[in-house]
SEVO-207027 format. One record per atom (N, C-alpha, C): x, z, y; atom name; residue number from 1. Coordinates in nm, 3 decimals. Each point is the difference from the previous one (the first is absolute). Layout:
! SEVO-207027
atom c1 X&c3 Z&c2 Y&atom CA&nr NUM .
...
This chain:
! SEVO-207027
atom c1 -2.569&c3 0.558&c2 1.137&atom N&nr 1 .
atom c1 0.113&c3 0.085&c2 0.031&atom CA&nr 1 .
atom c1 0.113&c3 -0.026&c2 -0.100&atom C&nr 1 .
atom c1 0.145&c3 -0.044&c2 0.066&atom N&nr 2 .
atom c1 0.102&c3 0.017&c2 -0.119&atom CA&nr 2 .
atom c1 0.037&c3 0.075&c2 -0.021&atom C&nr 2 .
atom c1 0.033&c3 0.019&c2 -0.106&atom N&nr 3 .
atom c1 0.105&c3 0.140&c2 -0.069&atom CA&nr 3 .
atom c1 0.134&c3 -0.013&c2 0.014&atom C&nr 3 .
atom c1 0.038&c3 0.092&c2 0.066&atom N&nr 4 .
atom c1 0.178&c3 -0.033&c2 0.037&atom CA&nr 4 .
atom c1 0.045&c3 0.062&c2 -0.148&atom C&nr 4 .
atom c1 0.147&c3 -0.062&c2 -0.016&atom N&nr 5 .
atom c1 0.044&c3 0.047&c2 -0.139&atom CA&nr 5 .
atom c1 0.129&c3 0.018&c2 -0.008&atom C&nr 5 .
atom c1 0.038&c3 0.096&c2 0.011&atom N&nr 6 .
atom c1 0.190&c3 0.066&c2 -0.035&atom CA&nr 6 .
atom c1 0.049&c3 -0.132&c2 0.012&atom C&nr 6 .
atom c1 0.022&c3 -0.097&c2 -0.065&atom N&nr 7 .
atom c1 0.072&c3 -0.090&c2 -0.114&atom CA&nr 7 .
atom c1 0.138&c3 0.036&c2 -0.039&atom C&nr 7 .
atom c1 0.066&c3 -0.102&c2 -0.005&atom N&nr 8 .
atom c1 0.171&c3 0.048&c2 -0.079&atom CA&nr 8 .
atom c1 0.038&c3 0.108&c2 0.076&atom C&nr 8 .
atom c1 0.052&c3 0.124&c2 -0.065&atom N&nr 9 .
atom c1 0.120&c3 0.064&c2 0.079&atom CA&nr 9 .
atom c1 0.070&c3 -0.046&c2 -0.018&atom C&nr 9 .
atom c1 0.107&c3 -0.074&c2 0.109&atom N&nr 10 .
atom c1 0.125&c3 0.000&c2 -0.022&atom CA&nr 10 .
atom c1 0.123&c3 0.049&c2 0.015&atom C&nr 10 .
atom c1 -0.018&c3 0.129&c2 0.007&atom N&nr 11 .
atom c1 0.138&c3 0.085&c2 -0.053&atom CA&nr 11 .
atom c1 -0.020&c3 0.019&c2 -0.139&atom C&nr 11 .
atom c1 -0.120&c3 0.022&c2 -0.049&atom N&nr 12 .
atom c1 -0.023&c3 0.002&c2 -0.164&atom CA&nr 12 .
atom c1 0.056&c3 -0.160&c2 -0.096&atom C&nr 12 .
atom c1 -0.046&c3 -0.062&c2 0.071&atom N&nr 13 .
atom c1 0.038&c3 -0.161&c2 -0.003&atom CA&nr 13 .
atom c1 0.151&c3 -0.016&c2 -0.077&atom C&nr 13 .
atom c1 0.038&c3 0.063&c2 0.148&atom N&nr 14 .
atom c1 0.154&c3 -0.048&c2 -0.023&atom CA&nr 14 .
atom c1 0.096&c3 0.121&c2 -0.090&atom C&nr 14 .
atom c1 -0.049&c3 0.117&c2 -0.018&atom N&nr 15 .
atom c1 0.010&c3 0.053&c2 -0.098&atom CA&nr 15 .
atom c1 0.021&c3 -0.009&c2 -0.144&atom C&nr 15 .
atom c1 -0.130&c3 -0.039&c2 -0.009&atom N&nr 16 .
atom c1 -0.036&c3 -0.053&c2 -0.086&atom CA&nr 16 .
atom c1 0.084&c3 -0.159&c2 -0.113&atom C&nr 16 .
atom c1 0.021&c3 -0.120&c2 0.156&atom N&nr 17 .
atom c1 0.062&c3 -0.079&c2 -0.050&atom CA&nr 17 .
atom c1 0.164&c3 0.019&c2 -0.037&atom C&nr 17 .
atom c1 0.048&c3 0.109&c2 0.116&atom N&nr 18 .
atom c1 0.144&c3 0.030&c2 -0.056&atom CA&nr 18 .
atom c1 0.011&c3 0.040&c2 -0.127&atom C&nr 18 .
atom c1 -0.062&c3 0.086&c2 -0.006&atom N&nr 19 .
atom c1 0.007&c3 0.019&c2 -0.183&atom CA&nr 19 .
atom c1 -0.030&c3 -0.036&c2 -0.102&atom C&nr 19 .
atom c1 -0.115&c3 -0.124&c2 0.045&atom N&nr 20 .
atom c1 -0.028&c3 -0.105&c2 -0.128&atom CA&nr 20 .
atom c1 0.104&c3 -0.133&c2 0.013&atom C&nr 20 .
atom c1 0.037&c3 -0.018&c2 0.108&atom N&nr 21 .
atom c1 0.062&c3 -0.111&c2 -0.012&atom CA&nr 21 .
atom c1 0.166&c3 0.007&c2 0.050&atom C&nr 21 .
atom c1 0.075&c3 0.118&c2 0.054&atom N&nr 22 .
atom c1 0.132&c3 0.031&c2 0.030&atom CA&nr 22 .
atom c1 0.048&c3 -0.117&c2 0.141&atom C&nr 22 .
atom c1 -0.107&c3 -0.002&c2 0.050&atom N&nr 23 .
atom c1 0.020&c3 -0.106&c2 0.117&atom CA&nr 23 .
atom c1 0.073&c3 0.020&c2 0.126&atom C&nr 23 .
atom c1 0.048&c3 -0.051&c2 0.074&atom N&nr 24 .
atom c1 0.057&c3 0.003&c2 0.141&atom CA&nr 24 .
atom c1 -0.080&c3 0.065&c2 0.093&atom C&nr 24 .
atom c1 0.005&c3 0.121&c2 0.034&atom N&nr 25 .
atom c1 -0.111&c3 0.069&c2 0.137&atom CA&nr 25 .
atom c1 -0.033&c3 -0.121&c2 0.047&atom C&nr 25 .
atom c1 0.115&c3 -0.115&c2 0.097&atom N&nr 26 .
atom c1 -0.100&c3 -0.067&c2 0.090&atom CA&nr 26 .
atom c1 -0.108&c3 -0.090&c2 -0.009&atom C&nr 26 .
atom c1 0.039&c3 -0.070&c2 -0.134&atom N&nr 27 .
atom c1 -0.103&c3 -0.075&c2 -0.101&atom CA&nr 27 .
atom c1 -0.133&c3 0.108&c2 -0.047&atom C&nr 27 .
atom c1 0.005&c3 0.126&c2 -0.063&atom N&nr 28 .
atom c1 -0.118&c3 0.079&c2 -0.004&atom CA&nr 28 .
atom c1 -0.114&c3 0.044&c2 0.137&atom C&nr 28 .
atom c1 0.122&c3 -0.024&c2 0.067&atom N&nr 29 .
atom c1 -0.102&c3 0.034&c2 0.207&atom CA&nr 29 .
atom c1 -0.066&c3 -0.109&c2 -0.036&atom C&nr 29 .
atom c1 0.085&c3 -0.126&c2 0.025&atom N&nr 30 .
atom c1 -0.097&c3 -0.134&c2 0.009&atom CA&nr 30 .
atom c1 -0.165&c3 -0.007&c2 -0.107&atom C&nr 30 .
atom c1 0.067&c3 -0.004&c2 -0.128&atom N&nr 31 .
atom c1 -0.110&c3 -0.033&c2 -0.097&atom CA&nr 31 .
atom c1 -0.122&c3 0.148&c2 0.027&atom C&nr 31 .
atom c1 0.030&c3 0.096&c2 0.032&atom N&nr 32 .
atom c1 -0.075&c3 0.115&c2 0.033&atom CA&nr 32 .
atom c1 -0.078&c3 -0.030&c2 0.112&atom C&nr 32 .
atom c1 0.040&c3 -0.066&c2 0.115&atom N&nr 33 .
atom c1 -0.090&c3 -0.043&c2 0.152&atom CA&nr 33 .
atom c1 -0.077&c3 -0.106&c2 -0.051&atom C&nr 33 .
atom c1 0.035&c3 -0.063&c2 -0.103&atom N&nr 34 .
atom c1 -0.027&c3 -0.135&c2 -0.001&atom CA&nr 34 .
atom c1 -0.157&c3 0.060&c2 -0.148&atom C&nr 34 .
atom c1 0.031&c3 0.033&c2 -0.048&atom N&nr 35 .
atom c1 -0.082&c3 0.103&c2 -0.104&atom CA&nr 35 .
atom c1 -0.115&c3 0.049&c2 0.133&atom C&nr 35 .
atom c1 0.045&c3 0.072&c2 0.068&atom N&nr 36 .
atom c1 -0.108&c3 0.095&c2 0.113&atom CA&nr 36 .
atom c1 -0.084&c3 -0.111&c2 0.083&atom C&nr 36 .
atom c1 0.048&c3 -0.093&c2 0.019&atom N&nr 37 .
atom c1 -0.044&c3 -0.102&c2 0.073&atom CA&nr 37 .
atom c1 -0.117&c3 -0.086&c2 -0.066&atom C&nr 37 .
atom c1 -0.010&c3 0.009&c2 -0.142&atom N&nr 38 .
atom c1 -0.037&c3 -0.077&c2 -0.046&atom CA&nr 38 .
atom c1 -0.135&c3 0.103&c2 -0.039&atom C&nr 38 .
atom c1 0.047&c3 0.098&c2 -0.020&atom N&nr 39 .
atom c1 -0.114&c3 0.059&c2 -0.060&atom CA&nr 39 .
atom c1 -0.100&c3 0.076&c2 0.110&atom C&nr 39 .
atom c1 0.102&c3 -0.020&c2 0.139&atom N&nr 40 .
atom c1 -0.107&c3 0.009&c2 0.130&atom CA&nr 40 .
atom c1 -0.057&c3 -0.100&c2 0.038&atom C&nr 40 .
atom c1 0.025&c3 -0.103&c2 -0.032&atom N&nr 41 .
atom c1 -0.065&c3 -0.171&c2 0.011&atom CA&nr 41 .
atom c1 -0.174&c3 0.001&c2 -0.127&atom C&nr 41 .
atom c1 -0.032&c3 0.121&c2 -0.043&atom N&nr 42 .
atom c1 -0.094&c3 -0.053&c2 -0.075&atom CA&nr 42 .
atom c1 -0.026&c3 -0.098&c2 -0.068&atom C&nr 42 .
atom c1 0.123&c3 -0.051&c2 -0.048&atom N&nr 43 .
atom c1 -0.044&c3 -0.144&c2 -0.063&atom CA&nr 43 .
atom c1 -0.015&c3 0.096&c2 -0.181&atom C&nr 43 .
atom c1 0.094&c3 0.062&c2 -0.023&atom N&nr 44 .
atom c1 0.048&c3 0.064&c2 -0.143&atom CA&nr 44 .
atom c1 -0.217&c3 0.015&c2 -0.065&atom C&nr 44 .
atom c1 -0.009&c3 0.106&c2 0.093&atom N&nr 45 .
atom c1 -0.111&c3 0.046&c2 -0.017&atom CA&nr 45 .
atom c1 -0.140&c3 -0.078&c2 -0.022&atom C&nr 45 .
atom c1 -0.005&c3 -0.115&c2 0.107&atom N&nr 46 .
atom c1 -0.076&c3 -0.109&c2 -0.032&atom CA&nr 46 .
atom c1 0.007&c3 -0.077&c2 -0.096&atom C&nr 46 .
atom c1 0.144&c3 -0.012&c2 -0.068&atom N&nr 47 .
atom c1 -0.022&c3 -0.071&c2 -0.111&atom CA&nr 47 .
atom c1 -0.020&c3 0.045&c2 -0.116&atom C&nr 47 .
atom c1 0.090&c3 0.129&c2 -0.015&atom N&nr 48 .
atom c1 -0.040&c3 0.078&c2 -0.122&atom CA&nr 48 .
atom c1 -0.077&c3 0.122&c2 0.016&atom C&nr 48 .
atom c1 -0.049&c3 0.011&c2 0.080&atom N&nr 49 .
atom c1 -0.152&c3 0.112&c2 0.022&atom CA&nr 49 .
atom c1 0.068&c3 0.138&c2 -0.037&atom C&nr 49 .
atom c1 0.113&c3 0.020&c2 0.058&atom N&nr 50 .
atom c1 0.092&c3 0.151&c2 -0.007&atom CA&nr 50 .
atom c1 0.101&c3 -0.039&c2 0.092&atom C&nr 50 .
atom c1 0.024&c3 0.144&c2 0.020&atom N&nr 51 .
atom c1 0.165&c3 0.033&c2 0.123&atom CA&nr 51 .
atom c1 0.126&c3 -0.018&c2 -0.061&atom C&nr 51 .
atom c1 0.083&c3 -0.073&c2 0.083&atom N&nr 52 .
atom c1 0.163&c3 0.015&c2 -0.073&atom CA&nr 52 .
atom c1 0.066&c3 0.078&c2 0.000&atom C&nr 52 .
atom c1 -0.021&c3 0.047&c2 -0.117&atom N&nr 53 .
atom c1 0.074&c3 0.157&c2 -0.003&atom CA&nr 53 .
atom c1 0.207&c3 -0.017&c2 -0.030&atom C&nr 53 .
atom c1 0.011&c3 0.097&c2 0.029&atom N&nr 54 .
atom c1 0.142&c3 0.017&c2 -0.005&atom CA&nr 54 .
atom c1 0.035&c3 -0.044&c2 -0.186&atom C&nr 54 .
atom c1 -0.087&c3 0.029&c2 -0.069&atom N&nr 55 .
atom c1 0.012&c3 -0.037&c2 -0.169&atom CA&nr 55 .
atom c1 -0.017&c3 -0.127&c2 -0.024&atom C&nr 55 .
atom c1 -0.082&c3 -0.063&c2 0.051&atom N&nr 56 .
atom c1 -0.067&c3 -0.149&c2 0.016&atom CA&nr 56 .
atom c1 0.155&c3 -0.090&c2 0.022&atom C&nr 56 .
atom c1 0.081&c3 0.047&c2 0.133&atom N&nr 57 .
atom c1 0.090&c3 -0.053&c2 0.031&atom CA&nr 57 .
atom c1 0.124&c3 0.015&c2 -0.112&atom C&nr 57 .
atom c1 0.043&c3 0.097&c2 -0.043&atom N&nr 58 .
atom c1 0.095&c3 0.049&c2 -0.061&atom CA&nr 58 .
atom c1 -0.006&c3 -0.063&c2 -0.158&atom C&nr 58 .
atom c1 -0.156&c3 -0.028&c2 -0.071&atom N&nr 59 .
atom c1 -0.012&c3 -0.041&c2 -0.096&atom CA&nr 59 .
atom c1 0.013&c3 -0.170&c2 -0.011&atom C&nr 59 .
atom c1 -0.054&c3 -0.030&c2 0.121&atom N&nr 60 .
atom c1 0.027&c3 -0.150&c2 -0.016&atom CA&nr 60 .
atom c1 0.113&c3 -0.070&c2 -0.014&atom C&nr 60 .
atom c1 0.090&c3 0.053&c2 0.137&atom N&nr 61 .
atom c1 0.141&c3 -0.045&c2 0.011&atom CA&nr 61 .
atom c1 0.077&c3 0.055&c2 -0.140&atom C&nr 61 .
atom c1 -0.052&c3 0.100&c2 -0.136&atom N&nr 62 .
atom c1 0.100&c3 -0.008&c2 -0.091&atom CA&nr 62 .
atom c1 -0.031&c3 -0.059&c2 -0.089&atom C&nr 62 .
atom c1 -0.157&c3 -0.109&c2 -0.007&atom N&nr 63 .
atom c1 0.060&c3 -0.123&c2 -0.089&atom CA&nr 63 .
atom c1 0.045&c3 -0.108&c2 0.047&atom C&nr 63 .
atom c1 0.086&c3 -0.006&c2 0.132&atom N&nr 64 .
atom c1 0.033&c3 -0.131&c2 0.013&atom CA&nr 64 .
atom c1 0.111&c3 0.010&c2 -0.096&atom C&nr 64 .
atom c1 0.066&c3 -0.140&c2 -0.001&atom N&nr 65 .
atom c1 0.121&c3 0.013&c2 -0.083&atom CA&nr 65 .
atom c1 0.108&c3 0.060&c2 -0.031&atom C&nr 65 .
atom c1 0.076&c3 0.069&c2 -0.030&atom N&nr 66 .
atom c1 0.077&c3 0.098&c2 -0.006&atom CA&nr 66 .
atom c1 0.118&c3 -0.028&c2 0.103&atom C&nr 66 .
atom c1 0.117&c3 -0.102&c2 -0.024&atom N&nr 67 .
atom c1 0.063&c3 -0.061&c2 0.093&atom CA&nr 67 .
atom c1 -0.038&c3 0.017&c2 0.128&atom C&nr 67 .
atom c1 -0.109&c3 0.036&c2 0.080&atom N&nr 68 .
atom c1 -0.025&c3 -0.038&c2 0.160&atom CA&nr 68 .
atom c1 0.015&c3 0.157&c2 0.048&atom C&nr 68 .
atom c1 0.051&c3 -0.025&c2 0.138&atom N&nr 69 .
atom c1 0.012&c3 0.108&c2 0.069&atom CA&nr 69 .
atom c1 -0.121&c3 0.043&c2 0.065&atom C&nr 69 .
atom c1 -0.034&c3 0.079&c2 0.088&atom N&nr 70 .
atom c1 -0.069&c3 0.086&c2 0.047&atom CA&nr 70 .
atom c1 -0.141&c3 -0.128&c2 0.092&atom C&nr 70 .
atom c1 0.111&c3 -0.051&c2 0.098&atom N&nr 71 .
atom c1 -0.099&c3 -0.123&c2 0.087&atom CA&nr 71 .
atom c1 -0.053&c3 -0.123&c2 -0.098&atom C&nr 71 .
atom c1 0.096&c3 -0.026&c2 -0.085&atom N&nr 72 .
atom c1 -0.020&c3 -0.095&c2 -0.107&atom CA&nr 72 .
atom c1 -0.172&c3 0.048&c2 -0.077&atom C&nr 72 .
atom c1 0.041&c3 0.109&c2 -0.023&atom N&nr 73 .
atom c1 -0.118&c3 0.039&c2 -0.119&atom CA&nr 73 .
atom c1 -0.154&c3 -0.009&c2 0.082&atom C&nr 73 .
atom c1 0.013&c3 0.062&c2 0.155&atom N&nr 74 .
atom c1 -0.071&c3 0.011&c2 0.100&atom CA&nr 74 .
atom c1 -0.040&c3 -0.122&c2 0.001&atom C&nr 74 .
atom c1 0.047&c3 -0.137&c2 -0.008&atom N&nr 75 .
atom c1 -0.074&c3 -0.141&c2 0.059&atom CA&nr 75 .
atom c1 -0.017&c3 -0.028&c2 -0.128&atom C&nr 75 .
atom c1 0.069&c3 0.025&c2 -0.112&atom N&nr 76 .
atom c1 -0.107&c3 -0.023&c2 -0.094&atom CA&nr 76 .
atom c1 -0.140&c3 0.042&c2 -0.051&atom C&nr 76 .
atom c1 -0.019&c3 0.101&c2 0.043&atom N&nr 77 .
atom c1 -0.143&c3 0.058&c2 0.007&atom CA&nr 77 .
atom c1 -0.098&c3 -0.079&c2 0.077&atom C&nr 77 .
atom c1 0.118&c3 -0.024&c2 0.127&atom N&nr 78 .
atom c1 -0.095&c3 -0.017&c2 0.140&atom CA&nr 78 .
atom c1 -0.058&c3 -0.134&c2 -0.081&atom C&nr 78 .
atom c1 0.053&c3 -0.129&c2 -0.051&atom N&nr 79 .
atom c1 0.072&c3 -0.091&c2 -0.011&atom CA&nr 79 .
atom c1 -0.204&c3 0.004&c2 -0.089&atom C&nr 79 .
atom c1 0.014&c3 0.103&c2 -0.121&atom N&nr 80 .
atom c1 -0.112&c3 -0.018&c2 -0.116&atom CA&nr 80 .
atom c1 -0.150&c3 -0.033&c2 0.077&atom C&nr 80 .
atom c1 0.023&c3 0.135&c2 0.121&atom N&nr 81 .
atom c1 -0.119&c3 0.020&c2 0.035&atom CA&nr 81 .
atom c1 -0.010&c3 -0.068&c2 0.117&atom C&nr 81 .
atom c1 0.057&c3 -0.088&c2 0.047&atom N&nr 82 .
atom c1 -0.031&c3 -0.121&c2 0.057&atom CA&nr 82 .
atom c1 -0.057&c3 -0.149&c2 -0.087&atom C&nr 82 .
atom c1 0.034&c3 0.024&c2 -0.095&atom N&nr 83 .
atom c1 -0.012&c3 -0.163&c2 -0.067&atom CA&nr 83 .
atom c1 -0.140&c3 0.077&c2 -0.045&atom C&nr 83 .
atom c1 -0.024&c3 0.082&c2 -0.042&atom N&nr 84 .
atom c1 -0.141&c3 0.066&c2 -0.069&atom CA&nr 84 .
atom c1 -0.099&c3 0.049&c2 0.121&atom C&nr 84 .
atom c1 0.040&c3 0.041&c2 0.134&atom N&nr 85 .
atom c1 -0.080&c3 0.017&c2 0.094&atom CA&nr 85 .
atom c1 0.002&c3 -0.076&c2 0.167&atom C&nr 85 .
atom c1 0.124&c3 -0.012&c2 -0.022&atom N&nr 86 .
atom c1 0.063&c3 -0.114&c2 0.143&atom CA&nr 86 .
atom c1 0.000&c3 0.122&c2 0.105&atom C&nr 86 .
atom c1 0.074&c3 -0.003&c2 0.093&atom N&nr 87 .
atom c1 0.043&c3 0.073&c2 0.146&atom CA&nr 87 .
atom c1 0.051&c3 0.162&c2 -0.039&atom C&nr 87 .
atom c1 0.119&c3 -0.058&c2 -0.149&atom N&nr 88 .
atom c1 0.087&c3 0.125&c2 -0.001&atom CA&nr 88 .
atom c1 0.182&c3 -0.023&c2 0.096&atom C&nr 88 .
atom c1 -0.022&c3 -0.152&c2 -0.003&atom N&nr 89 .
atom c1 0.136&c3 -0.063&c2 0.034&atom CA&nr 89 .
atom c1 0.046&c3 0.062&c2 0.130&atom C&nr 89 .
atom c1 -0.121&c3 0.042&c2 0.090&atom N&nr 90 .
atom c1 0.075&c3 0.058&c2 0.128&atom CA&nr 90 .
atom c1 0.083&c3 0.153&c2 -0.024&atom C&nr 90 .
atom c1 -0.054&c3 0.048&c2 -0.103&atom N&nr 91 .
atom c1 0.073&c3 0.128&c2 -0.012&atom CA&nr 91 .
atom c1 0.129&c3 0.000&c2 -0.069&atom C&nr 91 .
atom c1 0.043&c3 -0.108&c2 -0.061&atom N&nr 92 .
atom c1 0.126&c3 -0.006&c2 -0.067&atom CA&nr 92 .
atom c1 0.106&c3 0.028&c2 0.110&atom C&nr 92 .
atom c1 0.132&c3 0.024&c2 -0.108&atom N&nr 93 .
atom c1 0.114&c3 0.053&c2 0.092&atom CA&nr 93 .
atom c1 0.127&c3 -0.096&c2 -0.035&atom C&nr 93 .
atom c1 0.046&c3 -0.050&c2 0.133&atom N&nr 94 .
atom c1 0.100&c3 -0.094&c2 0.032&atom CA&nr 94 .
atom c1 0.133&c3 0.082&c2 -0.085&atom C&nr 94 .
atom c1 0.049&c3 -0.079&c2 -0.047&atom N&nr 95 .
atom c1 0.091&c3 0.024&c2 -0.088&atom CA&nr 95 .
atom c1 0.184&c3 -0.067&c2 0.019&atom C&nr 95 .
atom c1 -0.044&c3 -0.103&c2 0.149&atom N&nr 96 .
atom c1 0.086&c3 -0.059&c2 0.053&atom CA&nr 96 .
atom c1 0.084&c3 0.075&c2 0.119&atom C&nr 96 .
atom c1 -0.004&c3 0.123&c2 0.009&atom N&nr 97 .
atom c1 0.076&c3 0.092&c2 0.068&atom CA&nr 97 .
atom c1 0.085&c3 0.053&c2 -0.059&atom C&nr 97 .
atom c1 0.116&c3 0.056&c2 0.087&atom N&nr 98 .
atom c1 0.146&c3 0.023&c2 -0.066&atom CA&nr 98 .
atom c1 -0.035&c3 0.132&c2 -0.014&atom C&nr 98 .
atom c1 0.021&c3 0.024&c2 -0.142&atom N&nr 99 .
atom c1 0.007&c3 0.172&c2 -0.041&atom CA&nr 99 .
atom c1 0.070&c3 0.051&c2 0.030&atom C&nr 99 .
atom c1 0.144&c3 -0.014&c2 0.018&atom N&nr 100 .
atom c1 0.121&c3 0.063&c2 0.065&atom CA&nr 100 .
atom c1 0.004&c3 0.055&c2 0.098&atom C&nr 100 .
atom c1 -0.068&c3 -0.040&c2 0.055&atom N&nr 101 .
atom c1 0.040&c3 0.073&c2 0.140&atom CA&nr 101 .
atom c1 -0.087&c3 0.123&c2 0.005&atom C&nr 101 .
């Protein structure tokens, strides 16, 4: 029998990231679905034998480098735990879309 499991809230998510990181709402939606997605994909859990919690996310993305914005910091995470576990690359967030609009 599996155990179904909350995973990310993401209204807490994006909460959360507005105020750690002063980001663009539409960039926090993205990295927040993209956060929920990942941590409904069971991969988080299989590799590190725990749930991705809303802290998990929030702590990682603030050691990327200081300089990077919100999606930036996001594929750098994604970026670690791919080269250290492989099949994080699908969850990264395209960064080649016009923010402006």
């Amino acid at each position: 029998m599996r155990v179904l499991h909350p995973g990310v809230d993401r209204t807490e998510l994006e909460q959360e990231l507005r105020d750690a990181f002063d980001a663009n709402s539409d960039i926090v939606t993205v990295v927040a679905r993209q956060a929920r997605d990942l941590s409904e994909s069971d991969q988080f859990v299989t590799d590190f034998g725990a749930e991705l919690t809303v802290e998990d996310v929030v702590d990682n993305l603030a050691d990327a480098p200081d300089d990077y914005q919100l999606a930036e910091r996001w594929n750098w995470w994604l970026g670690a735990l791919d080269l250290s576990h492989g099949g994080y690359a699908r969850f990264s967030v395209r960064q080649d879309i016009d923010k402006t609009s």
